[in-house]
N, C-alpha and C positions, 0 to 999 in steps of 0.2 A: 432273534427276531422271528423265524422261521417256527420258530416254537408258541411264540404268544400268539400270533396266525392262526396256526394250529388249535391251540382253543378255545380261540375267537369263532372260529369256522364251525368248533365242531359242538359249541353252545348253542349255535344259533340254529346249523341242521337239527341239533333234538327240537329247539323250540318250533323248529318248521316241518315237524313231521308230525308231533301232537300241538295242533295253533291253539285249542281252547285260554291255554292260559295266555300266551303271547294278544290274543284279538281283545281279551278282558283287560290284561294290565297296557295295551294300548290305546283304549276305547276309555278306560278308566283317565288318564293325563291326556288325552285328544280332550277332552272336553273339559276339564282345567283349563288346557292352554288358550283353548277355542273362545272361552268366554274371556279370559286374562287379555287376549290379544285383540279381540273386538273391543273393548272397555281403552287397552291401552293407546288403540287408533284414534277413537273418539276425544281421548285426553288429550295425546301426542296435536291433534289438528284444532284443539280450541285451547289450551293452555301453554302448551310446551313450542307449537310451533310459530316461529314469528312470522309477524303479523308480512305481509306480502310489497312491504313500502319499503325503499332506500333508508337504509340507517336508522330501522326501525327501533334500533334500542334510544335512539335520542327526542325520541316520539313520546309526549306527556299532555292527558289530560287534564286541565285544570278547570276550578270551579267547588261550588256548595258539594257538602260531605255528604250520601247516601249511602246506604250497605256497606259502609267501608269507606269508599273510596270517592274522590271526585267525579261530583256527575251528571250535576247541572250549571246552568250559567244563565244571566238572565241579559238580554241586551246592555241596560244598566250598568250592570256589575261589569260587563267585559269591556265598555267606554274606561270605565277607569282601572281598568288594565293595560291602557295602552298608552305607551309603549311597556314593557313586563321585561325589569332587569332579571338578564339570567337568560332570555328566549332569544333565539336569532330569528325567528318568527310566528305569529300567530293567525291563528282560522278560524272562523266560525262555522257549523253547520246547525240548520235546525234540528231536534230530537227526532222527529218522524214525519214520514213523510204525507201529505196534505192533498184532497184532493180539488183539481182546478179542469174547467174545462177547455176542450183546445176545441179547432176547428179550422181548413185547410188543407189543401193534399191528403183528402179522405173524409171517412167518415165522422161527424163529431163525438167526441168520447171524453168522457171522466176519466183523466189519470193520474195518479199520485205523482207530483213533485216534491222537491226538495229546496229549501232556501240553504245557499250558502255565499260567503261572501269571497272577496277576491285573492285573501289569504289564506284562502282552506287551501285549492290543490298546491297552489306553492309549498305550503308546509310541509305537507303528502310528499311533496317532490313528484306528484303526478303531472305529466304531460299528456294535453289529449290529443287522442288519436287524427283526428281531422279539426282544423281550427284552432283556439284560440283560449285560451281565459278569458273572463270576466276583467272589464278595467275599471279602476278606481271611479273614474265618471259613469258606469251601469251601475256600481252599487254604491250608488248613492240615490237620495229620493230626485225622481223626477229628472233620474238621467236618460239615457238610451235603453228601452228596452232590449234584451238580449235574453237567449238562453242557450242551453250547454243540454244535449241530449246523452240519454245512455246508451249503451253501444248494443244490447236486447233491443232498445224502443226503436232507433236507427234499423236495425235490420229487418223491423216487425211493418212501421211505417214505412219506410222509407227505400224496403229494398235493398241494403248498402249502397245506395247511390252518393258517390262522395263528392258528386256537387251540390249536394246538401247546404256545405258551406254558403248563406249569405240568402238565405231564401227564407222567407216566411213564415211564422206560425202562429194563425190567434189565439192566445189565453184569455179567458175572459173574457174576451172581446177586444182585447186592444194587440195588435200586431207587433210582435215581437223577432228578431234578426236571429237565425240558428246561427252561432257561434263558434260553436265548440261541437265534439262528440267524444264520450270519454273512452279509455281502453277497455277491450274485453277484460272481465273478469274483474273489475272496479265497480263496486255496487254502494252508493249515498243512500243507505237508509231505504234499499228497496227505490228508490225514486226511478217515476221513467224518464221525468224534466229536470232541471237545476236551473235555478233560477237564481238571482242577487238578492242577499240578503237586503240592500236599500233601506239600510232606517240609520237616520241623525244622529251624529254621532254628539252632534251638539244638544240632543235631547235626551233628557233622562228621567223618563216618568215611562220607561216599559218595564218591570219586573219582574215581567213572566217568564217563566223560567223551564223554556223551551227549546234551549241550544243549549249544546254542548260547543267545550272550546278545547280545541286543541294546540301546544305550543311544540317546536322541535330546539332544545336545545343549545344554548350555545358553549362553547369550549370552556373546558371546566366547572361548567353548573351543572345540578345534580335535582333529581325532583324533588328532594328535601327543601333544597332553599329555594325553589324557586315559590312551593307551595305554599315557605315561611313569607314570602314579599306576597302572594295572592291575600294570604289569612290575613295580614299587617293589614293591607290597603281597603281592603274591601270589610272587614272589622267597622274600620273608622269610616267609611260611608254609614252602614246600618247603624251603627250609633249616633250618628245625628239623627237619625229617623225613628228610631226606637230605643222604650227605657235600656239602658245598659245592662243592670237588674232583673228584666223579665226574663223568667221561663225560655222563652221565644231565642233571645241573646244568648242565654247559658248554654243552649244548646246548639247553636250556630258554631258551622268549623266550615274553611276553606280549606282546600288543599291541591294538592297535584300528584299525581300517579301514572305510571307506565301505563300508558295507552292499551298494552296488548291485555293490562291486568284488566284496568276502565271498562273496557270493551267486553270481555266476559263474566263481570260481575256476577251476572243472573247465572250461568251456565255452570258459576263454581260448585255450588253446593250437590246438586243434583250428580254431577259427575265425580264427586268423592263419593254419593253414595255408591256409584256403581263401581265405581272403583274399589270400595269396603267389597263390597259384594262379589265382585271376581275375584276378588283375593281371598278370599272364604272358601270359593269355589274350587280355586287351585290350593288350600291349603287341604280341603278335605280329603282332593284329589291327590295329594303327595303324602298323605296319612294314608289312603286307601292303598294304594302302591307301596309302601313302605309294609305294608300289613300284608300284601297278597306276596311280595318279596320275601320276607318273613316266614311266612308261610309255605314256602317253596323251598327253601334250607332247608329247614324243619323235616318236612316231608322226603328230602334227598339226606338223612340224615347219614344214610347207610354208606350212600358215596362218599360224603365226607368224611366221614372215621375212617375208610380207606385208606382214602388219602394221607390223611394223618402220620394213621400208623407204616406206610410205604415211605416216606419221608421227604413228603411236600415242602416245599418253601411255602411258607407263605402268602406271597407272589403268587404262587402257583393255586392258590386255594383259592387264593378273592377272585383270580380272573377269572372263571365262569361267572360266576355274580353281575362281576360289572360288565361281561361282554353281553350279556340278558339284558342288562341297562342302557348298553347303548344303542341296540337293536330295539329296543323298550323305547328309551329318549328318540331313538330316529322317528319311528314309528308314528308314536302320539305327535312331537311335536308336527309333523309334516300334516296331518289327518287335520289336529286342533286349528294348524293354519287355515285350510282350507273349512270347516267347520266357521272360524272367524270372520273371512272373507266373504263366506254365503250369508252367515246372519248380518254382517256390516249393509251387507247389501238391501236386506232386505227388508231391517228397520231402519233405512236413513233417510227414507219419507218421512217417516213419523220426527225425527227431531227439526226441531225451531231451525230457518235457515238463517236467524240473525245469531245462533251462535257461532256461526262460523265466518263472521265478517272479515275480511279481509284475511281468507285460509281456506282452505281446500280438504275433505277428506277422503283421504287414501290409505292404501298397506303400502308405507312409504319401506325404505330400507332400514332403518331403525326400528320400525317394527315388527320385521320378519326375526330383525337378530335380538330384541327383545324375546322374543318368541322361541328363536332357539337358546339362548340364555338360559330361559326359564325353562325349559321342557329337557334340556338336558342334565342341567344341577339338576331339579326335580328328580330324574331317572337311576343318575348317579349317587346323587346322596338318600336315595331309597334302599339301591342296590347294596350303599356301603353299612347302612344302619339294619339291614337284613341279613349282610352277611356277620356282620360283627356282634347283634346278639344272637343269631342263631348260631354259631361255631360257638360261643362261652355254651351254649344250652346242648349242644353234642358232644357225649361221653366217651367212653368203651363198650359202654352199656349197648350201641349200634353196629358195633362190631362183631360181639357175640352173639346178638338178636340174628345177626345176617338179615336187618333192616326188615324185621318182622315184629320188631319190642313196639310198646305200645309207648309214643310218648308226647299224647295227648296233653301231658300235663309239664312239659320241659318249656312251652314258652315261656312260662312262667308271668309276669303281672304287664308284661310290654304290648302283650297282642290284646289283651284286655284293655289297658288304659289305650291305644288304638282308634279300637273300634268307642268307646265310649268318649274320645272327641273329634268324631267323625258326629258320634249324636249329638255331640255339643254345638259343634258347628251347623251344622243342619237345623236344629233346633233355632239357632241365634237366625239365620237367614231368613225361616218357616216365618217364623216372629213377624218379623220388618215386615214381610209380604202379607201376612195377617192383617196386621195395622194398616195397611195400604188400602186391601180389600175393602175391610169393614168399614172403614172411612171413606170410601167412593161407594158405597153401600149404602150408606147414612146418608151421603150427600144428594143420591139419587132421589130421596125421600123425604129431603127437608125441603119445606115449605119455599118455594122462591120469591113470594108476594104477588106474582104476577101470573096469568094464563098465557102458553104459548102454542096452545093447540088452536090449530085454526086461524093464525094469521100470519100473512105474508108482508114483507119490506122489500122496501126499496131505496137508495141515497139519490139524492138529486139537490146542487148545488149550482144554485141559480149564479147564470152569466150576468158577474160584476158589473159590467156595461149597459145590460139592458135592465138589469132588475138595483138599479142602482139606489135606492131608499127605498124604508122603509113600508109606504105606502104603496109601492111597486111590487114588493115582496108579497105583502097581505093581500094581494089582489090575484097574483099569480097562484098562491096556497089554494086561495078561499077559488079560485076556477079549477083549481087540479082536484080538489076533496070533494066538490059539486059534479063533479066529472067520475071521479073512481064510487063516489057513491051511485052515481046509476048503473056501474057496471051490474049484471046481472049475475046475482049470487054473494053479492058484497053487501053483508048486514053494518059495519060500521067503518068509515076511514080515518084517521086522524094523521097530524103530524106532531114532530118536536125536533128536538137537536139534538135529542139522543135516545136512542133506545131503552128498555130494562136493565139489558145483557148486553152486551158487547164485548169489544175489544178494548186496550184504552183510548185510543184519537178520540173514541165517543164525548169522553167524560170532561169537562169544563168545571175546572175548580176556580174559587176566589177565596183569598185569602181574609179581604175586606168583609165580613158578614160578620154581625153583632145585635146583640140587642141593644137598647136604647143603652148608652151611660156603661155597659159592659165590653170589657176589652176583646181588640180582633181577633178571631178565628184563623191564627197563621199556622204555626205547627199540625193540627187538625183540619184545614179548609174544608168546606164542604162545597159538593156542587150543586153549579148552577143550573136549570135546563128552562127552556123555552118551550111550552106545549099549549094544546089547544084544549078547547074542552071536551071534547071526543077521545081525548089521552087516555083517560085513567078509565073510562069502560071497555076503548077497544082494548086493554090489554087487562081487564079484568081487577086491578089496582083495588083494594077495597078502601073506603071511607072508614077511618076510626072514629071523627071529630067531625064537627062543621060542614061546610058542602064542598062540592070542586068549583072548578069554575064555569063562567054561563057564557053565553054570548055578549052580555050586556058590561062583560068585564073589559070594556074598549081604551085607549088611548082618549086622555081625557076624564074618565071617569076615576073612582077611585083606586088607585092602587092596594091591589090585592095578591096573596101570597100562599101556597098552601107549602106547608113542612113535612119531613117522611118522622117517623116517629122515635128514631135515632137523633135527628137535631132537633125534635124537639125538648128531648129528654136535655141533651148537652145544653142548650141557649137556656132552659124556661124549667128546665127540674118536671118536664110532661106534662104543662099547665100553659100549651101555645095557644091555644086558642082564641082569637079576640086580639090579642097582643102586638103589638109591633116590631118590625124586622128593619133595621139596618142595613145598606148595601153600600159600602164604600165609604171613603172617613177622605173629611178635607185635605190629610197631607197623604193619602194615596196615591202610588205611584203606578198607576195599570187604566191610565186615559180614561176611567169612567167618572162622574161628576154622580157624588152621594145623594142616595133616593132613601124613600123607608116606603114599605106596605104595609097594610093588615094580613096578619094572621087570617085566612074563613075556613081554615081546613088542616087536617091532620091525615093520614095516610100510612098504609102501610111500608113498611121497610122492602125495598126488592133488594134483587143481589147482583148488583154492575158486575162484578167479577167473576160471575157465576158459581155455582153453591160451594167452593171451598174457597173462597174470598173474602173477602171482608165486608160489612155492609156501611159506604157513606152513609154523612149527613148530607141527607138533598132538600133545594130549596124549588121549589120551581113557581116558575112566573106566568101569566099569562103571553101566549107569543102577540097579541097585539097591546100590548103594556110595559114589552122590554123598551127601555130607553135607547135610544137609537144609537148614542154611543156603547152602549152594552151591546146590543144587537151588533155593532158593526165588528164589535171587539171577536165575537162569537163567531159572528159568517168566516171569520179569518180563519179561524181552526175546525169549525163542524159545517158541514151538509146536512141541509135540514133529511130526516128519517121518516119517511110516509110508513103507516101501516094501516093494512087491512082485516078485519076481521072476516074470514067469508066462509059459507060452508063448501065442504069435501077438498079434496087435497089442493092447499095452498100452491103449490110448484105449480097448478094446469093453469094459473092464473098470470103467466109471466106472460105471452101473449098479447091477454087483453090488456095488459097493464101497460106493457111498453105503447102500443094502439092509441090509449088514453092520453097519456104524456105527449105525443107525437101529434097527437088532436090538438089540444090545448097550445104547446109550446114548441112547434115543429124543429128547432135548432138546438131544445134544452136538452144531452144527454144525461140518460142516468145510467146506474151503477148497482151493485152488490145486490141482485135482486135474488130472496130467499126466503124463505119460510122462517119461521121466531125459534122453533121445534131445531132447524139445524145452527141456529145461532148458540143454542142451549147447549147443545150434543156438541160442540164447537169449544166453549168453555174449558170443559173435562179434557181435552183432546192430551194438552202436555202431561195431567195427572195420569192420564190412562198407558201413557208411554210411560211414563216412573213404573206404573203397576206392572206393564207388560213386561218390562224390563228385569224385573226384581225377581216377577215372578217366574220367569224362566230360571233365573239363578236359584231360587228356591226348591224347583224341581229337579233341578240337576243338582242340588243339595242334597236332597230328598234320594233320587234316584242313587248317587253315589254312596251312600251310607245303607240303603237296602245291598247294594252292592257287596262294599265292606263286610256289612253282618254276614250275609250268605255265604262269602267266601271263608268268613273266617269261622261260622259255623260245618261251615263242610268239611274243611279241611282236617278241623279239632275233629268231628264223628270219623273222619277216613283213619284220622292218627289212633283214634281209644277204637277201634271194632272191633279189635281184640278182646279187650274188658268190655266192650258188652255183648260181646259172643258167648264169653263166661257168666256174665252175670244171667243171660238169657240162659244157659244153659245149668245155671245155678236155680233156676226159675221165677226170676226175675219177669215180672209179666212187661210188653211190650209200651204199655200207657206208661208204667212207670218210667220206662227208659226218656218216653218221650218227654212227659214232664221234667225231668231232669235237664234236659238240653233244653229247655223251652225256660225254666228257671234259670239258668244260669245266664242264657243269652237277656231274659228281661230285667236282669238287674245290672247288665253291664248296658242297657236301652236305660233302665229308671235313672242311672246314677250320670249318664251323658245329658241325658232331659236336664235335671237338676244342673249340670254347672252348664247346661244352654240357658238355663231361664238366669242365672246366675250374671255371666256374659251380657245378656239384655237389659239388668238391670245398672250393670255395671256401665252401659252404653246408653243408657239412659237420656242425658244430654245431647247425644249426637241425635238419638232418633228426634227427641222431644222440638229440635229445630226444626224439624221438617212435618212434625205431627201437628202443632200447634197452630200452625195454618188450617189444619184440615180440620181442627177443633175436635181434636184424636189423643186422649191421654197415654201414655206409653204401658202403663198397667192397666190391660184391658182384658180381663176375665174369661170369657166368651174367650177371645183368640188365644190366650194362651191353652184354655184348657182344649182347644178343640188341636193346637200343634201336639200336644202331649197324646190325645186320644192318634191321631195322624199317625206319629211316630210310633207309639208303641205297636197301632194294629200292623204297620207296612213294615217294623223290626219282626214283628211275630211270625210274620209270614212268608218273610227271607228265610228265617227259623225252620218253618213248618215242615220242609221236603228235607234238608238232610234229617231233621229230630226223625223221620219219619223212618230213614233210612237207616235210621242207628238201632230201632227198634224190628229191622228185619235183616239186621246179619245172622246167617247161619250159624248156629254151634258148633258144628262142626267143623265148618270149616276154619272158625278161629282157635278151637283146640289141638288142630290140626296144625297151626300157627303159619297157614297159609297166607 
């Protein structure tokens, strides 16, 4: 024992007397692991770890089939689901949270609630912290108002005053009992309120398909069958409603899924990129170390034939190797951790806080020993693949040199193939990050249809109570846009129910839209919106067709309609104009009563989802000619969107604006007030974190493989300067020397390029899922060639200083066999 000590010790003093190579091959696996372990935190706390509820593996969402998985539900549909053999109980909660005003014990404010009905937190098996659930008689229509606060709103309001319980708060205007207060660290879709869902269970004409429904299991059911009795039952409702046979049907699936899966749909794909891409990163980086290992044998050649020839075990031979490794493995993995920890920190702003619903992320214990897992195999099995072909590549030949032979060329094709997929991999990673680029590039530059320089917004979601019809409503707008247009410096105002750009809540689809005699628009809906006729100048919208609307487009007159140039295309083959539009069909089930308007206009396409999105079919209506049950349908989910066109910077206008509102309608608060320019920049915000993301992996791609090259060009000139001390001294001119090592290093950079573009195209598929959205081919010309120009100038130039070096050994002193 006293013996392997002994080597252990006296490995580690040489590597800590000359650190050059020790800080390289630990800087080289510190940032492998750094980015492996960042990547595996973020997986571990949205995919791996469960979800934060009692018996959360018996936790299943159920409902209509999206991305995959169950993941929506329509009131409708969840009526006849109940009671749902297989569930020991079921919950409802809305999709997102909705904004409503309150007012009481403070100032009046717009805050995002939530509807959920009396079987959500039982399901959960959540208990709230102060108070009560919801009972069966509050979520119902026209029972006892109640609400259930979150445990952030409670302490922001409220103080933590916990006799909260039983005291007051106005929604809308109508006085509602605080009930409840949920536990820290329990978040509804963002909500600061919960409210009861309250809708008829006896009625079944809602559709919309705004809630999700959660079931927990009961003993011995599985999410399979229980998904198979969701698909049976709710199958046979839609077929009474719709042909069996259509499109529509055939692609209709219900089912049910593990909650924790449900719940991060959106977050899967995006964090297997990163997960491809740290593992790139750690393979380069255990290629890179494998090669500078490699390289270190090689070069101690002299000691090893020693060895040999004294009559080593062994045992006795590997252990230097692997005690380098594990001071190697200590080393990187300890660095990479902290490396990990600091970049966790410092981009987990930037990621979506609804990926992490009910989970928390941290450097839990599983991820530190992930980390040293990985960072010590890594070190080890470097150590063992450096010592095991460098000993075959050590002769006698080193013995009689007395570790002065030249052997430059005993690696023989292993430190070559090496470093050429180190460029492979770097090359594959450069790629994705290209693609990224050029496509947030393009998207900066494509046309949005709309102008957002120069205009500011604001939400403002009139109190249910006082603004209770429609004629209420148009009286309030028509005093607040008569009011912000005399603001000084405000060239145009208008409103609508939703902006260009937004988020989704903005957007109001309906399924029911057709042209006369032609079948509904379900799988494709397009949306609806409500605006004035001030819409489409203040936001610069251009006219293709026909006019916009006028003033004279009132309630009572004729119903008129304009189209964006995507439904046109869909409904009418791009010949809308003049034409007639359909809103809603006799057996529609979404409480509107069927209208039709004229066509008077056409319009350009904007982009709701901002420019790597998609572009709806949008309908829009006059806002004094929605039908009032449409309108009422509408106020339920959007706040009407005021904006202003004004000159010089939109943000100095928050002031006057809140002034204005406060003139006009002293108790109406509003909300989101912002310039259109950061709604835009807003958009991009998750692309930008993909890019940010990749692209550090890229460069640490990049960086490690200039790396790579360097060392293992150095190494090879330190090995042959004997032969080109001779050749220099044979009169070999110096340029020649250089080009020599300058060609041999570019063909082992051409021939890694080649199986990287190889690799991308053979990945093809994985990238094309995520490019296709950004409307980004994966063969893109321009990026590859500009990775290839990259790579070769930054391999040449790793090059450049030993090539350099190889052409100013003395001759002498290699004849000398110094």
């Amino acid at each position: 024992m006293n013996i392997w000590l002994t080597e252990v010790w006296r490995a580690w003093r040489a590597m800590l007397r000359r650190p050059g190579y020790l800080t390289l091959a630990v800087g080289v696996l510190a940032l492998g692991i750094g980015a492996s372990v960042a990547v595996f935190a973020l997986v571990n706390a949205m995919l791996l770890q469960p979800l934060a509820y009692p018996r959360a593996s018996e936790l299943v969402q159920v409902g209509q089939e999206k991305y995959g998985v169950a993941y929506w539900i329509s009131p409708s549909e969840y009526q006849h689901l109940l009671p749902l053999q297989g569930a020991r109980s079921l919950g409802l909660i809305e999709a997102d949270a909705l904004p409503v005003n309150i007012a009481g014990d403070g100032t009046p404010e717009l805050v995002p609630a939530i509807h959920a009905d009396h079987g959500y937190l039982p399901t959960l098996e959540i208990k709230p912290l102060l108070g009560r659930n919801f009972t069966e008689d509050e979520d119902r229509p026209n029972g006892p108002k109640a609400v259930m606060l979150s445990h952030g709103f409670w302490l922001r309001r409220y103080g933590g005053n916990a006799g909260v319980i039983g005291r007051v708060l106005s929604i809308e205007g109508v006085a509602h009992a605080i009930v409840g207060v949920l536990p820290e660290g329990v978040d509804l879709k963002q909500g600061d309120l919960v409210l009861p869902v309250a809708f008829s269970l006896e009625s079944t004409d809602d559709d919309s398909n705004n809630y999700r429904a959660i079931a927990r299991l009961a003993p011995g059911a599985t999410a399979a069958s229980v998904g198979a009795e969701v698909d049976t039952r709710l199958h046979a409702v839609f077929a009474a409603k719709h042909d069996a046979g259509s499109e529509y049907m055939r692609g209709l699936r219900f089912r049910a899924d593990d909650l924790k899966t449900a719940m991060r749909v959106n977050a899967r794909p995006v964090l297997t990129m990163f997960l491809a891409s740290a593992s790139l990163v750690l393979l380069i980086a255990w290629v890179n170390l494998a090669n500078l290992m490699l390289l270190r044998i090689l070069s101690h050649g002299h000691d090893a034939a020693v060895r040999g020839a004294l009559g080593a075990s062994w045992g006795r031979q590997v252990s230097p190797m692997l005690s380098e490794g594990v001071l190697i493995g200590l080393g990187g993995t300890l660095t990479g951790i902290a490396l990990g920890w600091l970049g966790l920190n410092l981009l987990s702003g930037l990621i979506p806080p609804e990926w992490f619903a009910g989970s928390r992320l941290h450097f839990s214990i599983s991820t530190v020993a992930v980390a040293f897992c990985l960072g010590m195999a890594a070190a080890l099995l470097a150590a063992a693949l450096g010592f095991w072909r460098g000993l075959s590549a050590i002769s006698m030949e080193d013995l009689r040199a007395g570790g002065r032979g030249s052997a430059g060329h005993r690696d023989g094709p292993l430190g070559r193939v090496l470093v050429m997929a180190q460029v492979a991999l770097a090359a594959t990673l450069l790629c994705a990050a290209g693609l990224f680029l050029h496509a947030l590039h393009d998207a900066a530059h494509v046309p949005l249809g709309f102008s957002s320089k120069g205009v500011f917004t604001f939400e403002l979601a009139p109190v249910k109570a006082d603004y209770s019809d429609a004629a209420s409503l148009q009286q309030l707008t028509r005093r607040l846009l008569d009011r912000l247009r005399a603001q000084p410096g405000v060239e145009r105002a208008a409103v609508g129910t939703g902006l260009p750009m937004g988020d989704k809540t903005q957007n109001f689809y309906m399924g029911y839209v057709h042209a006369p005699g032609a079948e509904d628009l379900l799988a494709n809906s397009p949306q609806v919106r409500g605006v004035d006729p001030d819409y489409f100048p203040t936001f610069g919208i251009t006219p293709r067709e026909g006019r916009g609307f006028q003033d004279t487009d009132v309630r009572g007159g004729e119903p008129v309609a304009i189209v964006n140039q995507t439904l046109a295309q869909r409904l009418y083959g791009g010949h809308a104009l003049g034409q007639a539009i359909d809103i809603g069909t006799a057996e529609n089930s979404i409480g509107v009563r069927p209208f039709s308007a004229r066509i008077v206009g056409v319009v350009d396409d904007i982009s709701p989802f901002g420019p790597l999105g998609d572009r709806d079919g949008i309908l829009y209506l006059p806002m004094q000619q929605v039908p009032d049950d449409l309108a009422g349908l509408m106020r339920n989910y959007l706040p009407l969107r005021f904006a202003l066109r004004v000159h010089g910077d939109p943000e100095s206008y928050r002031a006057a604006v809140a002034a204005a509102v406060a003139e006009v309608a002293p108790d109406q608060p509003i909300a989101h007030m912002r310039s259109m320019q950061s709604i835009v920049s807003g958009t991009t915000d998750a692309a930008r974190m993909d890019l940010l993301l990749i692209g550090i992996f890229a460069v640490l791609a990049l960086a490690l493989a200039a790396a790579g090259i360097y060392a293992v060009v150095s190494v090879a000139v330190t090995l042959r300067e004997r032969e080109f001390g001779v050749r220099l001294a044979l009169g070999a001119s110096p340029s020649r020397l250089v080009r020599s090592v300058l060609r041999g290093a570019l063909l082992q950079i051409v021939v890694g390029l080649g199986m990287g573009l190889g690799i991308v195209f053979v990945l093809a598929g994985v990238l094309r899922a995520v490019l296709v959205q950004m409307q980004r081919s994966v063969f893109d010309p321009a990026v590859l060639l500009m990775v290839c120009l990259l790579l070769m100038a930054v391999g040449l130039l790793a090059c450049l200083w030993p090539a350099l070096r190889a052409s100013r050994v003395p001759p002498m002193r290699a004849l000398r066999g110094e």
